[in-house]
DSSP file (Angstrom, degrees, kcal/mol; ACC not computed):
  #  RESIDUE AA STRUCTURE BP1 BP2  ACC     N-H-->O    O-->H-N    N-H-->O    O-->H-N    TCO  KAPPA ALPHA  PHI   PSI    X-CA   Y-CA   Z-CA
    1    1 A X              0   0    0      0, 0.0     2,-0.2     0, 0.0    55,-0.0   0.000 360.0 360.0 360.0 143.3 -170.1  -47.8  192.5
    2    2 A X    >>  -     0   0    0      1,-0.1     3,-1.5     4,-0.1     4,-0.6  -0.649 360.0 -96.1-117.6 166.1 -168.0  -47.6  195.6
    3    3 A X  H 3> S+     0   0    0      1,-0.3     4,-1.3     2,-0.2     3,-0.2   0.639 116.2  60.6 -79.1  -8.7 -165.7  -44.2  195.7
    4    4 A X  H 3> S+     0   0    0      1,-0.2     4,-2.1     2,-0.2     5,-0.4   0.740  97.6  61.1 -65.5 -24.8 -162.3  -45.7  194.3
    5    5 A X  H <> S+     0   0    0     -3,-1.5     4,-2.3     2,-0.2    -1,-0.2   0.960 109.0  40.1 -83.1 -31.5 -164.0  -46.5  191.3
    6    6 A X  H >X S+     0   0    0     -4,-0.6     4,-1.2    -3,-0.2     3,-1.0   0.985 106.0  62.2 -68.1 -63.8 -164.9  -42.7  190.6
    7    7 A X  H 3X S+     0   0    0     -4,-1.3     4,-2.3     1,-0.3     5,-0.2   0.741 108.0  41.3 -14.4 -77.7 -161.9  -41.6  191.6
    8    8 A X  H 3X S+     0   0    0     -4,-2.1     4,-3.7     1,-0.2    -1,-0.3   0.940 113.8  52.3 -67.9 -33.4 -160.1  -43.6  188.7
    9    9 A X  H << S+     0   0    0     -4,-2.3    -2,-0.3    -3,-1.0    -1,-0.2   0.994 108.5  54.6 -51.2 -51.3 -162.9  -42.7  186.0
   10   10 A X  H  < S+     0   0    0     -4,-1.2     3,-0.5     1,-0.2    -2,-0.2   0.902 110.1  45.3 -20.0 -69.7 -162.2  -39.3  187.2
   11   11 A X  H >< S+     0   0    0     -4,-2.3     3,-1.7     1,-0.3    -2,-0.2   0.884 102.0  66.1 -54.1 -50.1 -158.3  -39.8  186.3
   12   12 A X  T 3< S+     0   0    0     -4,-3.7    -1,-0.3    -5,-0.2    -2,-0.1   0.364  76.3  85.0 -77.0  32.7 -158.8  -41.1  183.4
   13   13 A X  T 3   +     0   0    0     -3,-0.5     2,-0.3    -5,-0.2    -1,-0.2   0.788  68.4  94.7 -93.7 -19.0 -160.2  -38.3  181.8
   14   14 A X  S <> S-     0   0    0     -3,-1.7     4,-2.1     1,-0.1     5,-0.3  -0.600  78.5-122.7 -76.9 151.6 -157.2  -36.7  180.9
   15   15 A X  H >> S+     0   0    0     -2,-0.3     4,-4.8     1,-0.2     3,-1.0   0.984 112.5  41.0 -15.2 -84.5 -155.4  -37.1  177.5
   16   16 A X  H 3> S+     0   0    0      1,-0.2     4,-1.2     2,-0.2    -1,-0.2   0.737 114.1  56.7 -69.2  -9.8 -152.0  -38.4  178.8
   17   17 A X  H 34 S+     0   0    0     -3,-0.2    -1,-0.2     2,-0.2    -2,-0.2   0.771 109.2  44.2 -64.7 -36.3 -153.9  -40.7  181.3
   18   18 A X  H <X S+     0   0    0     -4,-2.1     4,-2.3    -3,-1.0    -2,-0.2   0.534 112.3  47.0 -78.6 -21.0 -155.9  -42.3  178.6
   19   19 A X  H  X S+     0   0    0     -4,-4.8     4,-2.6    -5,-0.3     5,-0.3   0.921 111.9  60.4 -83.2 -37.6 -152.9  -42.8  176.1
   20   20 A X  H  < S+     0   0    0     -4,-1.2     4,-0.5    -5,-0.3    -2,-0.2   0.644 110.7  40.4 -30.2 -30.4 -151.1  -44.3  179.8
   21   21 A X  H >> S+     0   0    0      2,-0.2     4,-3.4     3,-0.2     3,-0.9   0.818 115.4  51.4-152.1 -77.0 -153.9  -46.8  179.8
   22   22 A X  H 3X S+     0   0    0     -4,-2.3     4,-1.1     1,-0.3     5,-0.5   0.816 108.0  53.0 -61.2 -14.5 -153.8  -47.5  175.9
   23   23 A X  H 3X S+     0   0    0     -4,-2.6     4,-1.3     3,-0.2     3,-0.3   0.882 106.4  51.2 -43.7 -65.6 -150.7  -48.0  176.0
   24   24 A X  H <>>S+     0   0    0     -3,-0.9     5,-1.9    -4,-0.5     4,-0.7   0.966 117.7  37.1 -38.9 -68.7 -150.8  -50.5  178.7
   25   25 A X  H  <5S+     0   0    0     -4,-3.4    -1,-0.2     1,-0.2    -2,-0.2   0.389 117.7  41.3-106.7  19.6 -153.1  -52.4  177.4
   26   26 A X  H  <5S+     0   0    0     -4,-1.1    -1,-0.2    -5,-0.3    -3,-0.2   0.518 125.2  31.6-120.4 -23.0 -152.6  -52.5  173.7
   27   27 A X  H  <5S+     0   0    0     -4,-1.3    -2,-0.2    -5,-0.5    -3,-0.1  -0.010 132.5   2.2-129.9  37.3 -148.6  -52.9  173.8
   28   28 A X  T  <5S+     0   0    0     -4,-0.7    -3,-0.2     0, 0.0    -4,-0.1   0.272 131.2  24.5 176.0   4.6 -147.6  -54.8  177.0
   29   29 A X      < +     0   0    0     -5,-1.9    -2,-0.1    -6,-0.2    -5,-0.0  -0.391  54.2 154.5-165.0  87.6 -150.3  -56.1  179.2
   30   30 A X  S > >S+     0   0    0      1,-0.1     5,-2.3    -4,-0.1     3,-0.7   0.504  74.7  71.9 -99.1  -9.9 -153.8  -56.5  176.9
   31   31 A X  G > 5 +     0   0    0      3,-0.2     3,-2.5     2,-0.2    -1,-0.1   0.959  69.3  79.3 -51.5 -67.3 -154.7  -59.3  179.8
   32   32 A X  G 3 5S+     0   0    0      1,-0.3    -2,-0.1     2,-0.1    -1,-0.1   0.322 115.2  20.2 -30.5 -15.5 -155.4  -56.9  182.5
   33   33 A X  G < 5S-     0   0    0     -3,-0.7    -1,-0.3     2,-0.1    -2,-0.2   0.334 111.2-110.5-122.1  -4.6 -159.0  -56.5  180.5
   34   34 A X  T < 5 +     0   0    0     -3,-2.5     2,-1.0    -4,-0.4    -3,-0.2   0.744  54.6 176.0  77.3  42.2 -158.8  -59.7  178.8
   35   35 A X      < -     0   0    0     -5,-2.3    -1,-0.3    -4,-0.1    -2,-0.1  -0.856  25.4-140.5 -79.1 113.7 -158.3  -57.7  175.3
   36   36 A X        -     0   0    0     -2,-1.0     2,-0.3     8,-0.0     8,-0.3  -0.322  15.1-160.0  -8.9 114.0 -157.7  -60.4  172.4
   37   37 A X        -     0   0    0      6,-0.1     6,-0.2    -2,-0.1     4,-0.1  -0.996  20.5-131.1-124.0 135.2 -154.6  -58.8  169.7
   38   38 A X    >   -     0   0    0      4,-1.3     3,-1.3    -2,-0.3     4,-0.2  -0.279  43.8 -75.9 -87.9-167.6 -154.9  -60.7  166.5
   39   39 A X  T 3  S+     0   0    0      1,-0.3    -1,-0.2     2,-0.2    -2,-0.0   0.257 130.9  58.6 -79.2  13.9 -151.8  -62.0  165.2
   40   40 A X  T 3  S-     0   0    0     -2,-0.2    -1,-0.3     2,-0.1    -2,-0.1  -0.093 123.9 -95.8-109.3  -1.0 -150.6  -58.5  164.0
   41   41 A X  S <  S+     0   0    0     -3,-1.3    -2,-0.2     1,-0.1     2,-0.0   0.825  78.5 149.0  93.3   6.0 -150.8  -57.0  167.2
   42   42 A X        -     0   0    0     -4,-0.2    -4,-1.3     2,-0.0     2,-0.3  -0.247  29.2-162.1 -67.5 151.5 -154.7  -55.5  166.6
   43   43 A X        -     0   0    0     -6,-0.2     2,-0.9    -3,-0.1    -6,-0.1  -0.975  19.5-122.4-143.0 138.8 -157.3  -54.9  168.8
   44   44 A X    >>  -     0   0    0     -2,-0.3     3,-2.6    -8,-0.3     4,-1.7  -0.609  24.4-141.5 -50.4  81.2 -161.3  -54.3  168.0
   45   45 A X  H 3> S+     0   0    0     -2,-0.9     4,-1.2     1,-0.4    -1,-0.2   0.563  99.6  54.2  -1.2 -46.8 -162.4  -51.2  169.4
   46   46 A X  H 3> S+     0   0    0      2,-0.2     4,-1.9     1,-0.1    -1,-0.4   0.831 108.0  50.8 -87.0 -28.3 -165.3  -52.1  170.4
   47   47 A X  H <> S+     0   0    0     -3,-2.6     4,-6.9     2,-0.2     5,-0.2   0.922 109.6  51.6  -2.0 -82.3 -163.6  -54.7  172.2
   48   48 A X  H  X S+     0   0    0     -4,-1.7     4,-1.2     1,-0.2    -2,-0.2   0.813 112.7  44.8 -34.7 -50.6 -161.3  -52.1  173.6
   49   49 A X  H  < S+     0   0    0     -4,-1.2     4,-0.4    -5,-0.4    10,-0.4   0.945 114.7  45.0 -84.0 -40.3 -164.1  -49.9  174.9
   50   50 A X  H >X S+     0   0    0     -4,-1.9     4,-2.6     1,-0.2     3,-0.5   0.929 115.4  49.7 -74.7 -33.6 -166.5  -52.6  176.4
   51   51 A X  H 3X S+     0   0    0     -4,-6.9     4,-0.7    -5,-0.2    -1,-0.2   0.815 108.9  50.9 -54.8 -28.2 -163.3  -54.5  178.3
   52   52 A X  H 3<>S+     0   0    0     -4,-1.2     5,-0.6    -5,-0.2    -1,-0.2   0.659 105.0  56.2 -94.3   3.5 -162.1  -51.4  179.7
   53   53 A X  H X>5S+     0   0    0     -3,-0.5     3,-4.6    -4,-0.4     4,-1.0   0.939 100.6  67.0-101.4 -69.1 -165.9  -50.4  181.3
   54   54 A X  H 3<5S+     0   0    0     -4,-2.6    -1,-0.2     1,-0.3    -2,-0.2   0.665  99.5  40.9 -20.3 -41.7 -165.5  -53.7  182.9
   55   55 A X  T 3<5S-     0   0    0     -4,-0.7    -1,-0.3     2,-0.2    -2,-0.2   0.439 128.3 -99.7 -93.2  -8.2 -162.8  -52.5  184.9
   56   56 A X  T <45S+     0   0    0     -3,-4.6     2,-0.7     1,-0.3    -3,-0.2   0.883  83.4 132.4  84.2  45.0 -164.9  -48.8  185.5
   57   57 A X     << -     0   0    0     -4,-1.0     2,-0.7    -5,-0.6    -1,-0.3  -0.915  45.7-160.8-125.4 135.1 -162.7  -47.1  182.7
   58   58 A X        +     0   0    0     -2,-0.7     2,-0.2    -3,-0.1    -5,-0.1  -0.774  22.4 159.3-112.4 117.7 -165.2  -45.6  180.9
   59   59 A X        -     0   0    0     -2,-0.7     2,-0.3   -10,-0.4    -2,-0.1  -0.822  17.9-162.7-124.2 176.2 -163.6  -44.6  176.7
   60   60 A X    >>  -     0   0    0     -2,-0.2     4,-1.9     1,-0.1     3,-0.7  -0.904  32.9 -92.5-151.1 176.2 -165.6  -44.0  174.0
   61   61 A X  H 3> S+     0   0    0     -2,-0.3     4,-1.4     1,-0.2    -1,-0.1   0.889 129.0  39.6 -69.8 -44.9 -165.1  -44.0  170.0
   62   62 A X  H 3> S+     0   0    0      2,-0.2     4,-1.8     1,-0.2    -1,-0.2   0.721 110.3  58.7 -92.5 -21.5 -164.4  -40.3  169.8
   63   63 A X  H <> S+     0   0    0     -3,-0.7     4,-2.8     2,-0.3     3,-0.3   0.956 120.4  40.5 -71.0 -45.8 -161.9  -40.2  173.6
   64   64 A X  H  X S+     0   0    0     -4,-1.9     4,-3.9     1,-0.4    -2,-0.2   0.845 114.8  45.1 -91.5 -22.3 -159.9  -42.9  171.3
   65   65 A X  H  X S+     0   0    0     -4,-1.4     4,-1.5     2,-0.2    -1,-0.4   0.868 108.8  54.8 -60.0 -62.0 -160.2  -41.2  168.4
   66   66 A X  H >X S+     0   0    0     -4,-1.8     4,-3.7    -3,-0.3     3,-0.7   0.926 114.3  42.7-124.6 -89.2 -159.3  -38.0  170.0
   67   67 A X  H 3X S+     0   0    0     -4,-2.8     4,-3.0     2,-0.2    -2,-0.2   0.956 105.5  61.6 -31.0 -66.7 -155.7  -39.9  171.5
   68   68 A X  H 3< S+     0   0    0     -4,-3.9    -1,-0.2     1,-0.3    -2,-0.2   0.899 112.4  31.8 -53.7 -27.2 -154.9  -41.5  168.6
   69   69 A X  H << S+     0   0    0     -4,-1.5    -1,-0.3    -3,-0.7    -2,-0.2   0.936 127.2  41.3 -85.4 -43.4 -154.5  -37.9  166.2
   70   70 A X  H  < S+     0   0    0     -4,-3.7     2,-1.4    -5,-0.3    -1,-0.2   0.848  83.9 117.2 -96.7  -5.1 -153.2  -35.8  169.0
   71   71 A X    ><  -     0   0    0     -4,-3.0     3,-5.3    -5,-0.2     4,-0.2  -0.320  55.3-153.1 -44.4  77.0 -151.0  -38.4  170.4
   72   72 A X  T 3  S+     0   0    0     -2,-1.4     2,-1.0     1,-0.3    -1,-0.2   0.713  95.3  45.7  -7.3 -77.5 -146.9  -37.0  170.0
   73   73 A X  T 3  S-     0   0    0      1,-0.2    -1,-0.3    -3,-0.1    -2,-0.1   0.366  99.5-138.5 -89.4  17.9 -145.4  -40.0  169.8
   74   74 A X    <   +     0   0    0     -3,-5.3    -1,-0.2    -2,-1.0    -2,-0.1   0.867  49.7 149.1  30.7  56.7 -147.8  -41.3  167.3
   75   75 A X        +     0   0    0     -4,-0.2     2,-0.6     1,-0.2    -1,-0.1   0.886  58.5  77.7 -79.4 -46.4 -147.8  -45.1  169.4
   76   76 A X        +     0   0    0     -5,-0.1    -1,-0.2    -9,-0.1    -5,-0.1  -0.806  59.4 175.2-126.1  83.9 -151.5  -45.4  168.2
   77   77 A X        -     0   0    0     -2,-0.6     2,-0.3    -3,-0.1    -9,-0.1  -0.124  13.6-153.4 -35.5 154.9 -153.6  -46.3  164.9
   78   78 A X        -     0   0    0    -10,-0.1    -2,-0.0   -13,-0.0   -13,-0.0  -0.900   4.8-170.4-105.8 150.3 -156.6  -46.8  163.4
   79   79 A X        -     0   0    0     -2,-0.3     0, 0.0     1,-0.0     0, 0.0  -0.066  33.7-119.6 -88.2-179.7 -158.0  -48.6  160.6
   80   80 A X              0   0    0      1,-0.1    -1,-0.0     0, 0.0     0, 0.0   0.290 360.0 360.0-121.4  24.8 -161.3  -48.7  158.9
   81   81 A X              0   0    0      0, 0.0    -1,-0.1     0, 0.0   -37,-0.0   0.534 360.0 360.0-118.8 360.0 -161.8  -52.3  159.7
């Protein structure tokens, strides 16, 4: 892993860096990991988490979990399917 790629795992270890990021890529550019939203605008978690390690952003069920309750501006759900 060459040193840019820590460097952004690094970043994304904050809070408001990881809602930056879900943000991105669940409400306006879900290409950039090649995340699939079904025709209500959903995305698979697990999905979510393996696409974004593709790119060396490493989330995990509890980081997203985490965002979605402490998130202000309440942008983010989840469901239990």
């Amino acid at each position: 892993m060459n040193h840019l790629n820590c460097k952004r795992i690094l970043m994304m270890n904050s809070p408001q860096e990881i809602s930056k990021f879900l943000s991105l890529v669940l409400r306006h550019k879900p290409e950039l990991i090649g995340l699939r939203l079904n025709a209500e605008g959903w995305a698979d978690v697990n999905e979510l988490i393996a696409n974004a390690a593709e790119k060396n952003i490493i989330l995990s069920h509890e980081v997203i979990c985490s965002v979605v309750q402490t998130n202000d501006k309440q942008r983010f759900s989840l469901t239990a399917d």
